[in-house]
C-alpha positions in Angstrom: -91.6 -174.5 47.2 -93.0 -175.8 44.0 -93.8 -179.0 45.0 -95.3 -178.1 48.2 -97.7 -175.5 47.4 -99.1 -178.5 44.2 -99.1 -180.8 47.5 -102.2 -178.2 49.0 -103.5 -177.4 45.4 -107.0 -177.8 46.2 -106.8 -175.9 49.5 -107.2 -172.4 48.0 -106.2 -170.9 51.7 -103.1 -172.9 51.8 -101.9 -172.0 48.6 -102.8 -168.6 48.5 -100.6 -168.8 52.0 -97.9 -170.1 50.6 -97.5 -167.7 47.6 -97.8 -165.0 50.5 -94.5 -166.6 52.0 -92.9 -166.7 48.3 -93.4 -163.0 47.9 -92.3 -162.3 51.7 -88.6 -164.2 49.9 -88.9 -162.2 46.6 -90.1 -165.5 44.7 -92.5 -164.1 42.0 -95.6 -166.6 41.4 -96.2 -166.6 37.5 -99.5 -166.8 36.0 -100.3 -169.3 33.7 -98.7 -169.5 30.1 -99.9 -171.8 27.4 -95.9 -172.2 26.2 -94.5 -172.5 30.0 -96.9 -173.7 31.9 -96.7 -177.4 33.1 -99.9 -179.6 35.0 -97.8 -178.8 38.1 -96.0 -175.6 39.6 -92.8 -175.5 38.1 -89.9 -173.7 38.8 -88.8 -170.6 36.4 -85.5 -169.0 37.3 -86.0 -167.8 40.8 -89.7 -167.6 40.1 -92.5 -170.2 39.9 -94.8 -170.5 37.4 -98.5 -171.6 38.1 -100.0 -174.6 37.2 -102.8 -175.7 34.2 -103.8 -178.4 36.9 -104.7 -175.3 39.4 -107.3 -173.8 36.5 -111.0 -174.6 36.8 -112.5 -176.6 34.1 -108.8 -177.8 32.4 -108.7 -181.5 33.3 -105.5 -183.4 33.0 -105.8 -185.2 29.5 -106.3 -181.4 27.5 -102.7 -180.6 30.1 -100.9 -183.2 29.1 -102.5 -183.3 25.1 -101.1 -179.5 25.4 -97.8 -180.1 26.5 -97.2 -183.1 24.0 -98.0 -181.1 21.1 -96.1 -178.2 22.1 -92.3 -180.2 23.2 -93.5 -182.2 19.6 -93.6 -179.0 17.5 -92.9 -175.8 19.4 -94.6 -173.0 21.3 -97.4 -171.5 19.8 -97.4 -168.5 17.8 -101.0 -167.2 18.5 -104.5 -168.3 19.9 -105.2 -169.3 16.1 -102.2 -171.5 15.9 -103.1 -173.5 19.2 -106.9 -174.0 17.7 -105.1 -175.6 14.8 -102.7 -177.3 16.3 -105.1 -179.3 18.9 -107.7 -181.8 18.4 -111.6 -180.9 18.9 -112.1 -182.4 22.0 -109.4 -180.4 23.3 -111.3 -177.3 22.8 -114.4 -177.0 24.3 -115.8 -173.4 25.5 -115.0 -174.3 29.0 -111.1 -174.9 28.6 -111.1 -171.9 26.6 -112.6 -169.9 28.6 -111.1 -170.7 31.7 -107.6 -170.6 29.9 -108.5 -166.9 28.4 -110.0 -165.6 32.2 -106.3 -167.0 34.2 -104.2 -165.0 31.3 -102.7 -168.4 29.6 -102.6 -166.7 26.6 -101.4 -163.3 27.4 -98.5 -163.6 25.7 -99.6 -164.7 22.3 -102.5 -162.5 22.0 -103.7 -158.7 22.3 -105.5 -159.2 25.7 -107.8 -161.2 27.7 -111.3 -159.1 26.1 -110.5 -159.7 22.8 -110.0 -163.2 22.8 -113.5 -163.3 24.7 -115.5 -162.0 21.9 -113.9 -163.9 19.2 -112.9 -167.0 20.3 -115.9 -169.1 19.7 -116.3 -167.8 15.8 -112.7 -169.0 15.3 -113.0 -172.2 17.2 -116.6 -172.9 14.8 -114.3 -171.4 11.5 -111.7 -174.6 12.1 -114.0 -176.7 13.3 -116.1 -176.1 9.8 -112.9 -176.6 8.1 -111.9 -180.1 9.2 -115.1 -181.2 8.4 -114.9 -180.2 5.1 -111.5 -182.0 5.3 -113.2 -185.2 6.4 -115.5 -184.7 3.1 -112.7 -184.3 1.2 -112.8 -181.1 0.1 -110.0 -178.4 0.0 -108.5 -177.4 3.2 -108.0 -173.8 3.9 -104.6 -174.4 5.0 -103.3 -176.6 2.4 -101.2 -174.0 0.6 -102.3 -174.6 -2.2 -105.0 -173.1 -5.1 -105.5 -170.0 -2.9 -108.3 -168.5 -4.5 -110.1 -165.0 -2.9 -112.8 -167.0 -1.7 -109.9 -169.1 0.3 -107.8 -166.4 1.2 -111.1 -164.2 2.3 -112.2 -167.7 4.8 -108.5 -168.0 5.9 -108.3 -164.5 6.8 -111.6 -164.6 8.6 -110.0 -167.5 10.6 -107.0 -166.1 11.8 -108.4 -163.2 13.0 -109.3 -162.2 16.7 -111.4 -158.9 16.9 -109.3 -155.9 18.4 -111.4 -154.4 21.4 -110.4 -152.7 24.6 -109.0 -155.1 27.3 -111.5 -155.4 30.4 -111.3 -152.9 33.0 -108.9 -154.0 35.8 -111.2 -155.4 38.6 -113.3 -157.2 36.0 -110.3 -158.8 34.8 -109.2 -159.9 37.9 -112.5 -161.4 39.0 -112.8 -163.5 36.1 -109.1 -164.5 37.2 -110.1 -165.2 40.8 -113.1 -167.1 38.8 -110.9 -169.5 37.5 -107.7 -169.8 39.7 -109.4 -168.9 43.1 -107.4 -166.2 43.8 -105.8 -163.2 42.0 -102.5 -164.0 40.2 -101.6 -160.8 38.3 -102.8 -158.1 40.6 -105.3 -157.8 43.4 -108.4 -154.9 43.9 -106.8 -154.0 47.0 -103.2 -153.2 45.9 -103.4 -149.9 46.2 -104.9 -149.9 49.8 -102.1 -152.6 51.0 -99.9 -149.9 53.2 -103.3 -148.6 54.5 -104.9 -151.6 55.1 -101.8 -152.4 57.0 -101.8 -149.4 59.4 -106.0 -149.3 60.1 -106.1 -152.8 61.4 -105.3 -155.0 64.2 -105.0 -158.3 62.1 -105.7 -159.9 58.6 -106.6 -163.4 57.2 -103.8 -164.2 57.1 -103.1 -164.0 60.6 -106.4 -166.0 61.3 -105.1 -168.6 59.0 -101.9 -168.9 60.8 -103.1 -170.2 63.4 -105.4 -172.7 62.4 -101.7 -174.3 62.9 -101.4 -173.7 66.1 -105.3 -175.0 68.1 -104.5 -173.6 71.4 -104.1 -169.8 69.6 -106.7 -170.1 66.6 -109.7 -170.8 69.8 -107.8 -168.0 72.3 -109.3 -165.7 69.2 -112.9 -166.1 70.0 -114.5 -163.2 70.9 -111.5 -161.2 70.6 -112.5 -157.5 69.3 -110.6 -156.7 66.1 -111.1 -154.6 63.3 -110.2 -156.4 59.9 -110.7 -154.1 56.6 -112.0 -155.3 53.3 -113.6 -155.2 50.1 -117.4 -156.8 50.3 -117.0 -159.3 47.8 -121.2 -160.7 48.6 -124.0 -160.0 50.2 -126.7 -162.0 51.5 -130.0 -160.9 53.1 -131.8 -162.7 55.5 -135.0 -162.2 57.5 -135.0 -163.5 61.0 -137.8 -164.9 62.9 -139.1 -161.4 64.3 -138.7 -160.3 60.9 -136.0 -157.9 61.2 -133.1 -158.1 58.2 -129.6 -158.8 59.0 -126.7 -159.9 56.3 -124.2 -162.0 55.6 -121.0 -160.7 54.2 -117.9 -162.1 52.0 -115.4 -159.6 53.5 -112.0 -159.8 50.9 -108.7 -158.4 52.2 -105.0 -159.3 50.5 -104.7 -162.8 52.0 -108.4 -164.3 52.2 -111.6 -163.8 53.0 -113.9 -164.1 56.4 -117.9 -164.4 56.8 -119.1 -161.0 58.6 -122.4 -161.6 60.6 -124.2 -158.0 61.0 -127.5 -158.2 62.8 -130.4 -156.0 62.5 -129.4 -153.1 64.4 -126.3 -152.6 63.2 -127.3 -153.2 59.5 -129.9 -150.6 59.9 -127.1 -147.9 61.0 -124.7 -148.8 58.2 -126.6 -150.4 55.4 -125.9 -147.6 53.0 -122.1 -148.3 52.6 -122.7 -152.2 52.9 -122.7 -152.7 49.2 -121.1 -155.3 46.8 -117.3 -154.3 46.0 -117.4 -151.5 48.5 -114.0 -151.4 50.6 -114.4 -151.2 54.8 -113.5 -151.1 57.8 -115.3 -153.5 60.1 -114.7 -153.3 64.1 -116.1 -156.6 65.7 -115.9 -159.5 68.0 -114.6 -163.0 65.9 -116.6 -166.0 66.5 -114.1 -168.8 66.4 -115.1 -173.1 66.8 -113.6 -175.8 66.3 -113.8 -177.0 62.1 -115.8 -173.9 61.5 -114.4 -171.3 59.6 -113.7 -167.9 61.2 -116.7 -164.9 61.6 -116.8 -161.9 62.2 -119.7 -160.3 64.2 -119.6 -156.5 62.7 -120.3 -154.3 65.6 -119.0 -150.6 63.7 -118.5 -149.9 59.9 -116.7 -147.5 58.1 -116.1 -146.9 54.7 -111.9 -146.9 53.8 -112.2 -143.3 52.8 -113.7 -141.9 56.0 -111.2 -139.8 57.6 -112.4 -141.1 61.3 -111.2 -144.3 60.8 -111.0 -146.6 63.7 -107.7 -145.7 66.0 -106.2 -149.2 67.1 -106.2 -149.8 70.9 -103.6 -152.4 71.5 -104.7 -153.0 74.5 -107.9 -153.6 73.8 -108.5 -154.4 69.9 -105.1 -155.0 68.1 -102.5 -157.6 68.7 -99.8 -155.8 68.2 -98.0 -155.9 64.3 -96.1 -159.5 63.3 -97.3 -160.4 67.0 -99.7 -163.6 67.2 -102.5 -162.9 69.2 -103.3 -164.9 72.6 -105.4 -164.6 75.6 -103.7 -164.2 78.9 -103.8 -166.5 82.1 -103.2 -170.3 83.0 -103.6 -172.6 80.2 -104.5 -176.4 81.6 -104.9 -179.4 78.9 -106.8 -182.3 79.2 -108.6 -185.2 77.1 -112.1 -184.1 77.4 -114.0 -182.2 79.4 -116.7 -184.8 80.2 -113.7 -186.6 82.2 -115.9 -185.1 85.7 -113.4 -186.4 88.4 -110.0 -184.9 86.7 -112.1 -181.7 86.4 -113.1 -181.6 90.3 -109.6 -182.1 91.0 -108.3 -179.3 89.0 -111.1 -177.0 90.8 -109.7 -178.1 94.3 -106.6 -176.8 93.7 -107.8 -173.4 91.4 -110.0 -172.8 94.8 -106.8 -172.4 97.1 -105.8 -169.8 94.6 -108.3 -167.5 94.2 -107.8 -163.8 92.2 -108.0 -162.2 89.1 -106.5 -164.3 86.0 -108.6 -166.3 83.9 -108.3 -169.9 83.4 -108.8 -171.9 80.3 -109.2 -175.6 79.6 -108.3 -177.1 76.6 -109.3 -180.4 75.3 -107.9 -182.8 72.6 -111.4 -184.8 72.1 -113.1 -182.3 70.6 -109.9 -179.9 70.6 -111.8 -177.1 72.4 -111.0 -174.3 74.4 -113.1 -173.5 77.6 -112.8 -170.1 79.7 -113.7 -171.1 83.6 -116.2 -168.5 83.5 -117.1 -168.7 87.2 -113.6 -168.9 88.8 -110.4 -166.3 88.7 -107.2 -167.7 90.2 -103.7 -165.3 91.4 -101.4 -167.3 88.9 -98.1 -168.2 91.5 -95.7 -171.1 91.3 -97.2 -172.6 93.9 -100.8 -173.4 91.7 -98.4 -174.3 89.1 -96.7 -176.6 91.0 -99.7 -178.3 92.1 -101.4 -178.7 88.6 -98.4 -179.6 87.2 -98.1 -182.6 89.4 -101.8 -183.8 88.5 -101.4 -183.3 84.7 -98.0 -183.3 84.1 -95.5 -180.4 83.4 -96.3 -180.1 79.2 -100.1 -179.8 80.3 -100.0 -176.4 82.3 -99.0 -173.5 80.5 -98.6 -170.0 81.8 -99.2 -166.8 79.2 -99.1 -163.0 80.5 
């Protein structure tokens, strides 16, 4: 499992997938460590430990630079000892910082605040101190003629200012910042069960099926309600100069655009703000190698009593059920092929009712709803397509 989730390491969705299905099997995803940690995910026991690769900003020379000096002399005993220990062009702000947001050094130091505030002073302190080196002057860490002007400069080195550890949703954003996800915790932990029981389907679920072409376009304009925290907003003035937004809805597994036009921004605008957690019942807008939306028809806020009641029927999909549309499913090569499409309407015209027909195509893979016809599915109209397209070519869902 290791190896394949460094194979999608740069599809944040896939991954963040993946570590879904090692929780679902009790496999624990580490954060990164600064003594554990290797460029790739590695395997810990029964867990597996994240990758240096995976972290914004850490290229692969200051990976493997770290993992050389530490097999060569040992794990590091604190921040202070790794600023030492590494050469200069190791240590830029941006490695640093990116390291110190994921949690690499959470176990060699007080916490993730501190090391904020007080790692660029003791990355200039040794940085001063090897160029006095290169003059040839007395190194504060030769051991040696330890003076109180020495021992004061030393001190002032090794020290990382003690201040209270950020808050936990900052600390998690800067984590998201850097890994793309959360690692040690997510915002919406303690609204999982909830989450869960107020809404018809997730992400996740969307992501699924990306898998699968035939169900990911079924979704479009299938009414769901998907719950969230608003992780942007984005105001835009349309050409009648009404306002409608663009939102960054989060939940546990991903995130989806919401499109809420004028009206209903103008109804619910007062809860629609920036780390606010919803409830949003809508229609998705799904198309081929575009990312999911969501067109927000009704809002709520998560602690509204009323919350949305799920219709199975009519919003939901029913829980670990994928979600589909029901009729007779014909596949073709594309839809400009005019002659195979007149044939198929021959035979949908003997069969005339109520059950919708949908065409899908490989070139664009599309799916189409025969708006203007409704057939009464029977083995005979299966037959009969069948023999035109071929038996794997009709499919059948009710």
């Amino acid at each position: 499992m290791a190896a394949l989730i460094t194979s999608v390491m740069g599809n944040t969705d896939k991954v963040v997938e993946y570590i879904r299905e090692c929780n679902a099997l009790d496999i624990e995803i580490l954060k990164p460590d600064i003594n554990k940690s290797f460029g790739k995910f590695s395997v810990e026991g029964h867990n597996i430990r994240f990758g240096l690769a995976a972290v914004k900003n850490v290229g692969i020379n200051v990976i493997n630079n770290i993992i050389a000096e530490r097999e060569a002399n040992g794990d590091f005993k604190d921040f202070a000892d790794l600023v030492k220990r590494l050469d200069s062009k190791d240590l830029n702000k941006r490695v640093l910082e990116s390291l110190i947001k994921c949690g690499a050094f959470d176990n060699i130091s007080d916490n993730r605040a501190s090391l904020m505030m007080g790692y660029e002073k003791l990355l200039d302190s040794v940085s001063m101190d090897r160029k006095k080196n290169i003059k040839g002057q007395i190194s504060l860490f030769d051991g040696f003629q330890m003076g109180e002007e020495t021992v004061e400069m030393e001190h002032e080195v090794n020290t990382i200012p003690k201040i209270k550890e950020f808050e936990e949703r900052e600390r998690l954003a800067l984590e998201k910042e850097v890994l793309g996800m959360y690692v040690s915790g997510h915002p919406l932990g303690e609204y999982e069960k909830e989450l869960k029981n107020n809404t018809s389907i997730d992400n996740g679920k969307i992501n699924s099926l990306k898998e699968d072409i035939e169900s990911y376009l079924s979704l479009d304009e299938k009414e769901v309600i998907l719950g969230g925290m608003i992780v942007n907003k984005r105001i835009q003035t349309t050409k009648r100069n009404d306002i409608m937004a663009f939102l960054e809805l989060e939940d546990l597994y991903g995130t989806i655009e919401v499109i809420v036009f004028p009206q209903t921004l103008k109804q619910y605008n007062s809860i629609l703000n920036e780390d606010n957690i919803i409830y949003i019942k809508g229609k998705l807008s799904i198309k081929e190698e575009e990312s999911a939306k969501l067109i927000a028809r009704e809002i709520k806020d998560i602690n509204d009593t009323n919350s949305f009641k799920i219709n199975n029927q009519n919003t939901a999909y029913g829980k670990n059920k994928k979600p589909s549309n029901t009729g007779i499913f014909v596949k073709i090569n594309s839809i400009d092929n005019q002659q195979l499409i007149h044939s198929i309407e021959k035979i949908l015209l003997k069969h005339k009712g109520y059950e919708d027909i949908y065409v899908c195509t490989e070139q664009p893979k599309r799916m189409f709803k025969w708006s203007s016809m409704k057939v009464n599915i029977n083995q005979e109209l299966q037959l009969e397509l069948q023999n035109l397209l071929g038996n794997e070519n009709v499919k059948v869902k009710k």
